[in-house]
C-alpha positions in Angstrom: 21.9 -4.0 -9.6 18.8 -6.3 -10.8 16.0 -3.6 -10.6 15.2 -0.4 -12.4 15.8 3.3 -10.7 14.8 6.0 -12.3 17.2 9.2 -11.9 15.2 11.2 -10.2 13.7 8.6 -7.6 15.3 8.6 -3.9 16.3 5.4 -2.4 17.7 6.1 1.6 19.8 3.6 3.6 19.5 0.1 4.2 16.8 -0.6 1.6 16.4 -4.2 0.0 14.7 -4.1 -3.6 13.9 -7.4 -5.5 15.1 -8.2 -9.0 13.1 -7.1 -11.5 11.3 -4.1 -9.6 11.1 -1.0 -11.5 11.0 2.0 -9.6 9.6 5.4 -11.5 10.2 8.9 -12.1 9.8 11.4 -8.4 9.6 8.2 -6.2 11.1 8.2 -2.7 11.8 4.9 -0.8 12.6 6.0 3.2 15.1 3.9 5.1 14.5 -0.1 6.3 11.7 -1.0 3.5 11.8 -4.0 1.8 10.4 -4.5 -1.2 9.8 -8.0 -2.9 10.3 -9.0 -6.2 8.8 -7.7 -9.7 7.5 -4.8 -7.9 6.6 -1.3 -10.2 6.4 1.7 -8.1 5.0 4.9 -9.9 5.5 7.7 -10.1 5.6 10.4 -7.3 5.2 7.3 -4.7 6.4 7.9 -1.0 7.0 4.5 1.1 7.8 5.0 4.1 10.2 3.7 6.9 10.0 -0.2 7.8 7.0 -1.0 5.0 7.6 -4.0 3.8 6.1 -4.7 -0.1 6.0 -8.5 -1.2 6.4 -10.0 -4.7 4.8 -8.6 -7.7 3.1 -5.7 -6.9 2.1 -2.5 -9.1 1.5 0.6 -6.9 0.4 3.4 -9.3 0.8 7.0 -9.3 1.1 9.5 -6.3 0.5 6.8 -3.6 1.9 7.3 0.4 2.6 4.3 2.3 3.3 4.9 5.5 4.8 3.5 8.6 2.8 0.2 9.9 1.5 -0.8 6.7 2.2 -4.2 5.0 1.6 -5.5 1.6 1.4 -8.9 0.8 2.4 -10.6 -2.3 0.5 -9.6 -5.9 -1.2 -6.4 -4.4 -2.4 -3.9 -7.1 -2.8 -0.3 -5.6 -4.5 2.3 -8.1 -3.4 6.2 -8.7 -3.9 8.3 -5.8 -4.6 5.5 -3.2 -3.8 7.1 0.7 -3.3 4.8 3.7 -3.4 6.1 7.0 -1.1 5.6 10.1 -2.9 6.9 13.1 -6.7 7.5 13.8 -6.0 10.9 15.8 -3.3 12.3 14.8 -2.1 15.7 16.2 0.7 17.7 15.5 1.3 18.6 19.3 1.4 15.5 21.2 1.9 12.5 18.4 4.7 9.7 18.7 5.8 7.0 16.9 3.8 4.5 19.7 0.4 6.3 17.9 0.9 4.4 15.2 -1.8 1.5 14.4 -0.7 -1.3 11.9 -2.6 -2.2 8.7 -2.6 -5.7 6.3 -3.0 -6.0 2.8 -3.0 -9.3 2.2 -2.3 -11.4 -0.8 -4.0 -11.0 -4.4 -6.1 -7.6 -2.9 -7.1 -4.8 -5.4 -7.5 -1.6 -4.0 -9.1 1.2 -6.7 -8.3 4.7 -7.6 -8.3 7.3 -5.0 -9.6 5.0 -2.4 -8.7 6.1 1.6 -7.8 3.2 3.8 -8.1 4.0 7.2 -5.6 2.2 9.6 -5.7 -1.0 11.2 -7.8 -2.4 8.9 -7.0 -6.2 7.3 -7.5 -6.4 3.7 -7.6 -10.4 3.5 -6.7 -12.1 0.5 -8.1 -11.8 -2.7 -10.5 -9.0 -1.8 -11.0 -6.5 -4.2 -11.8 -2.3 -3.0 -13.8 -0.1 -5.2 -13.0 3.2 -6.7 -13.3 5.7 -4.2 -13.6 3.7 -1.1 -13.5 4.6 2.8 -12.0 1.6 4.1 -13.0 2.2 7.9 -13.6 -1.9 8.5 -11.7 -5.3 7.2 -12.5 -6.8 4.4 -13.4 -10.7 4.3 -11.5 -13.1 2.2 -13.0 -13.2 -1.7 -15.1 -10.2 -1.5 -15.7 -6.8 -3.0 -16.3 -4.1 -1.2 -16.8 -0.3 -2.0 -18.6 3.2 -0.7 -18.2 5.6 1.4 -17.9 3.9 3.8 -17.6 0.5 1.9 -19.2 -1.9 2.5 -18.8 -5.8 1.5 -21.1 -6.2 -1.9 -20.6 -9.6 -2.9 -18.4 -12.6 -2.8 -16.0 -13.1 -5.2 -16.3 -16.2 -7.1 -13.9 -16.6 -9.9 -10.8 -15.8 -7.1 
């Protein structure tokens, strides 16, 4: 084994986890994910089934990643961070078939306690605010934050 698993963390079947990914204290990982390389999961993180996570990624604290979402490659999610799976969910009549499919793309930085709301695209290199709604994609190279966000400027230096 070539990654780190903390005791308490819960890994189910057919997983794939990447040399050098640290995985932290209260963490469960559901069947079918893959995650890349270099990865650090937090604390008290739930990923769900089929998510897959690319290469060097640092999801903080008491993050949920759900079904349909996909990470790209050097994706930085801050504490608290909540994805969403289905725009109208309900408890009587959902399925698996509900469920609407959301990017983050490479280099993206999504801020603390931000709410991205599913089938969104996070292209690359954008960067989300503290305490965003995510309700719409986010161009290539630009920041964007609010409730709802909005795109604020293009990022230069990316």
């Amino acid at each position: 084994m070539d990654y780190f698993l903390h005791n308490t963390a819960v890994v189910d079947s057919n997983v794939k986890i990447g040399s050098g990914t640290k995985i932290w204290h209260f963490s469960h990982i559901s069947e079918n994910v893959v995650i890349g390389k270099n990865v650090v999961i937090g604390q008290n993180v739930f990923i769900d089934k089929n998510v897959k996570i690319g290469d060097n990624c640092k999801i903080q604290n008491n993050v949920s990643v759900y079904k349909g979402v996909f990470i790209g490659n050097n994706v930085f999610i801050g504490p608290s961070v909540v994805f969403t799976n289905d725009k109208y969910p309900n408890s009587k009549i959902w399925s698996e078939e509900m469920i609407i499919e959301t990017y983050i793309c490479d280099d993206v930085s999504i801020g603390a306690n931000s709410t991205i709301l599913c089938g969104v695209t996070l292209n690359d290199s954008c960067m989300i605010g503290a305490g965003s709604l995510v309700l719409k994609s986010v161009r290539q190279n630009y920041l964007a934050f609010g409730h709802p966000a909005k795109e604020i400027k293009k990022i230069e230096n990316k």
